[in-house]
C-alpha positions in Angstrom: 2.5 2.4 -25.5 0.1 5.4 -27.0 2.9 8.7 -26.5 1.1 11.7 -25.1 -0.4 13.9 -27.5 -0.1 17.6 -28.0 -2.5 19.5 -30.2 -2.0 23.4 -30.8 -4.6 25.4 -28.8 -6.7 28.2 -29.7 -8.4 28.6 -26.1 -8.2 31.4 -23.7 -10.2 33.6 -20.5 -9.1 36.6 -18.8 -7.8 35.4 -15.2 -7.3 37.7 -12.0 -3.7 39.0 -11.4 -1.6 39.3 -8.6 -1.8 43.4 -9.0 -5.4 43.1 -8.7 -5.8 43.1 -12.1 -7.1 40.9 -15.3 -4.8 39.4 -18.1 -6.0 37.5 -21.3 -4.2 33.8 -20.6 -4.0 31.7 -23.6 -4.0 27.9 -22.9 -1.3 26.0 -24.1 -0.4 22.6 -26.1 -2.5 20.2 -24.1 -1.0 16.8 -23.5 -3.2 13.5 -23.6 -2.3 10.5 -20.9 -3.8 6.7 -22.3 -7.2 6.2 -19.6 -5.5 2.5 -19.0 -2.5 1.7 -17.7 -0.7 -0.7 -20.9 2.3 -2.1 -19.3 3.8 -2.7 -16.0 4.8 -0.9 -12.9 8.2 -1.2 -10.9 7.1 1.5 -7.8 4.0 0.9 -6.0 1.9 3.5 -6.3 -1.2 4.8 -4.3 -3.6 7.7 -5.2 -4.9 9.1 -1.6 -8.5 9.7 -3.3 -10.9 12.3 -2.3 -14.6 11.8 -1.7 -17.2 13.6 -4.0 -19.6 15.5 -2.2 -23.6 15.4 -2.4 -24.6 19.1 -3.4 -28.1 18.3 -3.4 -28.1 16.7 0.2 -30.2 18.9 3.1 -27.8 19.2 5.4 -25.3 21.7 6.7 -22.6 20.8 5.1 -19.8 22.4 8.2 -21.3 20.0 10.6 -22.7 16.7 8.5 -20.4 14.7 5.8 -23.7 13.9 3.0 -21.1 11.5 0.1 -21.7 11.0 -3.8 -21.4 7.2 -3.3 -21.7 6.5 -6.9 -19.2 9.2 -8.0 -16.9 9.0 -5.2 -16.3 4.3 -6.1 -16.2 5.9 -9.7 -13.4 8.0 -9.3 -11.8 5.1 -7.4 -12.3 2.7 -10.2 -10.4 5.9 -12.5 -7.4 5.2 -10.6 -7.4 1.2 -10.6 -7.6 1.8 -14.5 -4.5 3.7 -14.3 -2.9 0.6 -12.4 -2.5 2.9 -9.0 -4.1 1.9 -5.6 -6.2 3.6 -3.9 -4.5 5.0 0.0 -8.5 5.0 1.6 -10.5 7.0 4.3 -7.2 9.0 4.7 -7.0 13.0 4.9 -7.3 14.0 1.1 -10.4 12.5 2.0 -11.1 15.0 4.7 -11.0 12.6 7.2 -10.9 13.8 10.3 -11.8 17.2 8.7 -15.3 17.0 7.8 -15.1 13.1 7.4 -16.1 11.1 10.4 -15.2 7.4 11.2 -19.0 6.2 10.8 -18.9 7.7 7.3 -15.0 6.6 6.8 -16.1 3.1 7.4 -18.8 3.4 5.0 -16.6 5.0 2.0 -13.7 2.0 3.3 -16.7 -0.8 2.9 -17.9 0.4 -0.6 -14.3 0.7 -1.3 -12.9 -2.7 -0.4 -15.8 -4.5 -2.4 -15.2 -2.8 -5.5 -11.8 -3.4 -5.4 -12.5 -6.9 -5.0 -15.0 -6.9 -7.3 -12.5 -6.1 -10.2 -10.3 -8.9 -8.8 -6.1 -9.2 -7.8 -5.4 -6.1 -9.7 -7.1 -3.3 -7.7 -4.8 -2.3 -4.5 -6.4 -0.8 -2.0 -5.2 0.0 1.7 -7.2 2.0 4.4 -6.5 4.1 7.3 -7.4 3.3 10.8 -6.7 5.9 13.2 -8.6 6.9 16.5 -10.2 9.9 15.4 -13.7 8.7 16.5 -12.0 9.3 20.3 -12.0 13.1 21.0 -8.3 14.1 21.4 -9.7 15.4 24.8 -11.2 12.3 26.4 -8.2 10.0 25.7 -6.6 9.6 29.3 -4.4 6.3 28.9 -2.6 4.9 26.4 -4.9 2.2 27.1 -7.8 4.3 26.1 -5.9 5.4 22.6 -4.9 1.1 22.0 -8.6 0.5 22.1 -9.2 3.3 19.8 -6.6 2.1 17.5 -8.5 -1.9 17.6 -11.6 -1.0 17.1 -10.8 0.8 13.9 -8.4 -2.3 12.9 -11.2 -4.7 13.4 -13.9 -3.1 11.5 -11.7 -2.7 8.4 -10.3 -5.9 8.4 -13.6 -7.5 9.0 -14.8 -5.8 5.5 -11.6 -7.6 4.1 -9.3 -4.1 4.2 -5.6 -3.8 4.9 -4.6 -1.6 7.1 -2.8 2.1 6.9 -2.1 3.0 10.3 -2.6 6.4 10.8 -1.0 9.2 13.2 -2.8 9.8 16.7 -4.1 12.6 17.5 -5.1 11.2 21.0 -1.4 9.4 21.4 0.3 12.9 20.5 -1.5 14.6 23.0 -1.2 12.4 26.0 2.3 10.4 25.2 4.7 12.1 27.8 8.3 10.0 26.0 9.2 8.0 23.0 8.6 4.6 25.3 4.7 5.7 25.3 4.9 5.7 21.3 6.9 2.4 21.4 4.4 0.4 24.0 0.9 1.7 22.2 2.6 0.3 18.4 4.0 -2.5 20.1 0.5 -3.6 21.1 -1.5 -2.5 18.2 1.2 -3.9 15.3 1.4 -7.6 17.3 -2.7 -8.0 16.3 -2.7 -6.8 12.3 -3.6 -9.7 10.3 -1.4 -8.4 7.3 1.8 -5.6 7.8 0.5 -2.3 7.3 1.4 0.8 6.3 2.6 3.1 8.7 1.8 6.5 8.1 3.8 9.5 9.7 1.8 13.0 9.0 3.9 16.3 9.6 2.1 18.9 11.6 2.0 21.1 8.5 -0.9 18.6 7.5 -2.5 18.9 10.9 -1.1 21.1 13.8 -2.3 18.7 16.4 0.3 16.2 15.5 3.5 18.5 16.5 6.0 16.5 18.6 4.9 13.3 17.4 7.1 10.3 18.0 7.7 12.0 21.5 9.8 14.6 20.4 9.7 18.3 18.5 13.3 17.4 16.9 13.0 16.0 13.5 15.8 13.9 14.4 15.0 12.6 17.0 11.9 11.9 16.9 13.0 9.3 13.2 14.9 7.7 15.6 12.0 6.5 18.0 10.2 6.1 14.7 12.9 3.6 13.2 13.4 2.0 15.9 9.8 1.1 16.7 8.9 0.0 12.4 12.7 -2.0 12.5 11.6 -3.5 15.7 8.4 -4.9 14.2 9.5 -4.9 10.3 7.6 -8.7 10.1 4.2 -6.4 10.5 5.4 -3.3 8.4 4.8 -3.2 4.7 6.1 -0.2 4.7 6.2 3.6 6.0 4.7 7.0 4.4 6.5 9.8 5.9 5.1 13.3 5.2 7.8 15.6 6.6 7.8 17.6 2.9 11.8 16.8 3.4 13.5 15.1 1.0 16.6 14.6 2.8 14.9 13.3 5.9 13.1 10.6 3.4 16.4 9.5 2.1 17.6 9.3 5.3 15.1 7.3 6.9 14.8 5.4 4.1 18.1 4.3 4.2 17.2 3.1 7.7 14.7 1.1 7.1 14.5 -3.0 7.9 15.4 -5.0 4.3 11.5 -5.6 2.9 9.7 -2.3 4.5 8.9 0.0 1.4 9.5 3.8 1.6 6.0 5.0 0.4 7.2 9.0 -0.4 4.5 11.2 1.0 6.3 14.0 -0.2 3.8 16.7 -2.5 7.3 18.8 -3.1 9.8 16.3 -4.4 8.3 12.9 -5.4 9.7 13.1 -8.9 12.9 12.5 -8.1 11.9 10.8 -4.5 10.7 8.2 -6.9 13.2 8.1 -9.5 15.6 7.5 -6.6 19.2 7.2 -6.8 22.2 4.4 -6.4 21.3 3.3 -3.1 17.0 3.3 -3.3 14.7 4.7 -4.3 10.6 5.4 -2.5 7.5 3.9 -3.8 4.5 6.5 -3.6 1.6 7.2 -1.3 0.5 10.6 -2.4 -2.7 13.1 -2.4 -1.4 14.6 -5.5 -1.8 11.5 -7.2 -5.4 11.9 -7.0 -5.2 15.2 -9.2 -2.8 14.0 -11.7 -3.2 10.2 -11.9 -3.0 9.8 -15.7 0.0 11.6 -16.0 1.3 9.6 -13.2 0.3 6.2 -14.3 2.3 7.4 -17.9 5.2 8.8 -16.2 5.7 5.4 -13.9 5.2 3.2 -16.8 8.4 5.3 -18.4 10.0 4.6 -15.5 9.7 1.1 -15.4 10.5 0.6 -19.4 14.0 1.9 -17.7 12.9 5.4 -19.9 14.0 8.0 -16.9 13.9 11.0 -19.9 10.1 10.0 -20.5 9.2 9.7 -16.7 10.8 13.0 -16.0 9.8 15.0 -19.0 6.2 14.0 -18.3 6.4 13.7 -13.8 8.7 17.2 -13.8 6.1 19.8 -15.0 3.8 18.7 -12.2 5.7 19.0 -9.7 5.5 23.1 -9.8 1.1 22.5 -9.3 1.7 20.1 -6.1 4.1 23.0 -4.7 1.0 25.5 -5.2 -1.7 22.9 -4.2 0.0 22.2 -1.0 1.6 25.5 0.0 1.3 26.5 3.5 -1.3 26.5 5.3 -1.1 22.7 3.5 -3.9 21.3 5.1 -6.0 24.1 2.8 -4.3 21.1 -0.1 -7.5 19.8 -0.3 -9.3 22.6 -1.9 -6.5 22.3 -5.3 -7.3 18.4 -5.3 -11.1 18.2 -5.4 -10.8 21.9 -8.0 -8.8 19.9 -10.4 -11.3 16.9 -10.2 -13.9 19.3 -10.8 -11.6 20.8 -14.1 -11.6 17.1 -15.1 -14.9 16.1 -15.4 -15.4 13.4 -12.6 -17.8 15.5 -10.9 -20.1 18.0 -12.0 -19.8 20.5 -9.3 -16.9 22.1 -6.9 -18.6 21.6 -3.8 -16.3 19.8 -1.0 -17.4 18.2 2.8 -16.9 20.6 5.3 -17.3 24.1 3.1 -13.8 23.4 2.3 -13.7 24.6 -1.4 -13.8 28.2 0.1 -10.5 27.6 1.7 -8.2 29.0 -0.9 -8.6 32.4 -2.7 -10.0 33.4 -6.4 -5.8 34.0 -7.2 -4.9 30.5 -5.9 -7.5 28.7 -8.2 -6.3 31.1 -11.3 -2.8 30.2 -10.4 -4.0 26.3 -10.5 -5.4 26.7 -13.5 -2.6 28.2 -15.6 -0.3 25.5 -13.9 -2.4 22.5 -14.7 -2.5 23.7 -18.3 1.1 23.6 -18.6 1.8 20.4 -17.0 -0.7 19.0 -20.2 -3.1 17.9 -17.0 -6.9 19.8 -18.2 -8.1 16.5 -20.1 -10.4 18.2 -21.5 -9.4 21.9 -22.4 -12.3 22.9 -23.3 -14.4 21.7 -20.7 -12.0 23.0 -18.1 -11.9 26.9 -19.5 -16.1 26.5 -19.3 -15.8 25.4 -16.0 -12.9 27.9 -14.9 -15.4 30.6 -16.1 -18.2 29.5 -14.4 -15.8 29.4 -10.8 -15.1 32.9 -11.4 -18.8 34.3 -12.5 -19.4 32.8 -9.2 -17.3 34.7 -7.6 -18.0 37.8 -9.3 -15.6 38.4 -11.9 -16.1 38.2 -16.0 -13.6 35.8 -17.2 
């Protein structure tokens, strides 16, 4: 196992301040991850991948999804090297944000073949939601079941498993918990393989407040266990995205022997992960995407039963995923596709949707300095060159 490296640095930019000021930043020690995974994992782990966009495409970009097929599978086939799978079509994606379901269907097509093509070791799940049924025009729960089939059927007729994805439709119209429980009940009895349920707190997306059937946290985990325990022969396992540790552990502790926790948690998953005496959560996580090397090393630590390594090398990023996903965290998106941009996989910072203007000139200096000392700029030099460039752009001399 090749041990990160950490070369002195000589690098440095001027960077916009809080004060409204400019301060000379010097880069630190940077850190290098192996491009392969070299061993074995004992967590499963899935990178929830973004999509490159097509900055050359003539289209409006607010209103019309245009995809860098080639550089969007490549990025996939990144991951797979690192021994993660890839969470597909889901919102780090944009879907539902920019990302329709004909072109999530595309990107889940293109997907499942190339994971196939590299054969057994490429894990790849997607999400099938009802997003391509207007929140508004869903009347019956009938109407939000079909929704969820035909999405079902089209992914697992291109071979996909299935992440079962939160509702908008169902969390507008459900009226009680027994709603929640009838429309799972009749979508989970027709999955060919147990999914992945996926639970998304409204500080991803407002328009899923009161999910489950109820605004209490509490109880709306108990319609939510109840409903996964009750079907735990077609549950793989259950990403909850609450940003709550506590609630995590608890409902993990709840869970059916043989259905995973999949941590979905961008402010704890370090130790989420680690775990403790009684469990411990497998990962399903959008900052994966932005720091899959050093997540592929730190898991690898963790699974050589090293829990100094995995920390010493998971820990530091944990303070970048707090300021990726701070409120308002749907804006996380921005930070995910910056730092791919940092990283060389794409050549531009250009997002579906308009999205990379969603966070502020301070936010992206602030991602900078922290992806730098987390040992996560691959490339140091490249990164600085391309930091500069961000902020000629917009109109300060770095």
């Amino acid at each position: 196992m090749n041990k990160p490296v950490m070369p002195a640095s000589s690098l440095s930019l001027k960077l916009p301040t809080a004060g409204g000021g400019m301060e000379t930043y010097r880069l630190a020690a940077s850190r290098s991850f192996p491009a392969k995974l070299e061993s074995t994992l004992n967590r499963v782990a899935f990178s929830a991948a973004h999509v490159v966009a097509d900055p050359l495409a003539d289209v409006d970009p607010w209103l019309t999804a245009a995809v860098d097929w080639d550089r969007t599978i490549a990025f996939r086939e990144h991951v797979w090297d690192l021994g993660l799978g890839v969470a597909e079509a889901m919102d780090t994606a944009q879907r539902g944000m920019g990302l329709d379901w004909p072109t999530s269907l595309e990107l889940i097509q293109r997907s499942v073949r190339a994971a196939k093509a590299r054969g057994a070791g490429a894990l790849v799940f997607s999400g099938a939601g009802t997003d391509h049924l207007a929140a508004e025009d869903a009347k019956t729960l009938d109407d939000v079941i079909r929704a969820y089939e035909h999405q079902i059927a089209a992914i697992e007729k291109a071979g996909g498993r299935i992440i079962l994805m939160a509702s908008r439709a169902l969390a507008k119209i459900a009226r009680h918990p027994d709603d929640y429980a009838e429309v799972y009940a009749r979508v989970l009895s027709q999955v060919r393989e147990p999914v992945i349920i996926h639970w998304l707190g409204d500080m991803f997306d407002p328009a899923l407040a009161g999910y489950w059937g109820a605004a209490d946290l509490g109880k709306a985990m108990d319609t939510a266990v109840a409903i996964i325990n009750a079907h735990a022969s077609k549950v793989d396992g259950v990403k909850i995205s609450l940003l709550d540790k506590q609630r995590e552990i608890d409902m993990r502790r709840r869970l059916a022997g043989g259905v995973k926790m999949y941590t979905g948690d961008d402010f704890n998953y370090a130790e989420l992960i680690a775990g403790d005496d009684k469990g411990y959560s497998h990962a399903l996580l959008g900052i994966f995407d932005a720091i899959a090397p050093a997540a592929s090393y730190a898991l690898s630590r963790l699974a050589a039963s090293d829990a100094k390594g995995f920390h010493d090398v998971l820990g530091p990023t944990v303070a970048l995923s707090r300021h990726i996903f701070k409120a308002p965290t749907r804006f996380y998106k921005t930070g995910i596709v910056f730092m791919a941009y940092l990283n060389g996989h794409q050549d531009h910072f250009n997002m579906v949707g308009g999205q990379e203007s969603t966070r502020s000139t301070l936010h992206l200096a602030e991602l900078f300095r922290l992806a730098d000392q987390a040992g996560l700029l691959a490339n140091p030099e490249l990164a600085t060159r391309r930091m500069k460039a961000v902020l000629a752009l917009r109109g300060l001399e770095a």
